[in-house]
C-alpha positions in Angstrom: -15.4 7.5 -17.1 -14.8 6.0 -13.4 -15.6 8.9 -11.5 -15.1 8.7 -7.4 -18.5 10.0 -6.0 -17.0 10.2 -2.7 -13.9 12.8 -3.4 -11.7 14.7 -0.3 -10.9 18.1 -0.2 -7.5 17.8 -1.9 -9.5 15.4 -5.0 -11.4 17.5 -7.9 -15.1 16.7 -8.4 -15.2 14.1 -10.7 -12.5 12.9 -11.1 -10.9 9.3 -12.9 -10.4 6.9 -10.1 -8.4 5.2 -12.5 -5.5 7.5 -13.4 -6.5 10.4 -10.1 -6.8 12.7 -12.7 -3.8 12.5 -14.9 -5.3 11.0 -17.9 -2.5 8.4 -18.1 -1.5 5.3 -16.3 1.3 3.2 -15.4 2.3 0.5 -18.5 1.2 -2.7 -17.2 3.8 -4.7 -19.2 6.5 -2.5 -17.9 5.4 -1.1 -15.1 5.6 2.4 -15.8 9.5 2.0 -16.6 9.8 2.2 -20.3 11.3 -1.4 -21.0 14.3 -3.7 -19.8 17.9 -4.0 -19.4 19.4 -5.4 -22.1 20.3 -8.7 -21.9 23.1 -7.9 -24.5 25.3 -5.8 -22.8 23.9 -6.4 -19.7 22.4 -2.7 -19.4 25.8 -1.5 -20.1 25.2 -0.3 -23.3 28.7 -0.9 -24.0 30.5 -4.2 -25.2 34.1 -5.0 -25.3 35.1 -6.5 -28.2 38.1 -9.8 -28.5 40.6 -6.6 -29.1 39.4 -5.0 -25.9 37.9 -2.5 -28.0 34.6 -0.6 -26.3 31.6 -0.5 -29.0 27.9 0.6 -28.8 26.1 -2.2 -28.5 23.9 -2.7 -31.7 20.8 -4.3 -29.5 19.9 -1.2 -27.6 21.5 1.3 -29.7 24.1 2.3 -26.4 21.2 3.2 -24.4 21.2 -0.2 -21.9 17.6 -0.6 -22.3 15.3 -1.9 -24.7 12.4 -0.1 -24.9 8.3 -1.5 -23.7 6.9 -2.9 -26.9 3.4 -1.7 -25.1 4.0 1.7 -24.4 7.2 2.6 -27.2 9.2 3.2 -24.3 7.5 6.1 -22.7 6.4 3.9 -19.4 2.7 4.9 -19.6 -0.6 5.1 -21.5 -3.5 7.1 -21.7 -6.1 6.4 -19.3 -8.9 4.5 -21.6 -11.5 5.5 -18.6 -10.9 9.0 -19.2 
C-alpha cells in the first residue's frame, strides 16, 4: 500500500496516495469515462435508414457509446495499491 506519511488535517492516517482513499482509480485507457462515441452513429445512437426511417443503431446497442474494453464501461478500477 502507498501510504502518505505526511497527511493534512482533512487526509485520514494512512491513507493510498494512489486513489486518496477511495480504493478505485481513474481507467487509464479511458480516462475515467467509460468508453467512446461511436463512430457508427456518430454518438447518436440513432441512424436513419435509405427510407428515412430512424433505427437503434446495432454497434452501440442505441446508447452512443461503446463501452472501455479495460474497465467494462464503468470508467474506473480498483486501486491495486490498496
Amino acid at each position: 500500500m502507498n501510504i502518505n506519511p505526511n497527511t493534512t488535517s482533512t487526509e485520514k492516517k494512512g491513507q493510498c496516495i494512489t486513489c486518496n482513499g477511495r480504493r478505485k482509480v481513474d481507467c487509464p485507457e479511458c480516462k475515467g469515462t467509460g468508453g467512446d462515441k461511436c463512430i457508427v452513429c456518430d454518438g447518436n445512437g440513432s441512424i436513419t435508414m435509405n427510407d428515412g426511417d430512424l433505427v437503434n443503431c446495432s454497434e452501440c446497442q442505441g446508447s452512443g457509446k461503446i463501452a472501455c474494453e479495460n474497465c467494462f464501461g464503468e470508467g474506473w478500477l480498483i486501486c491495486k495499491d490498496c
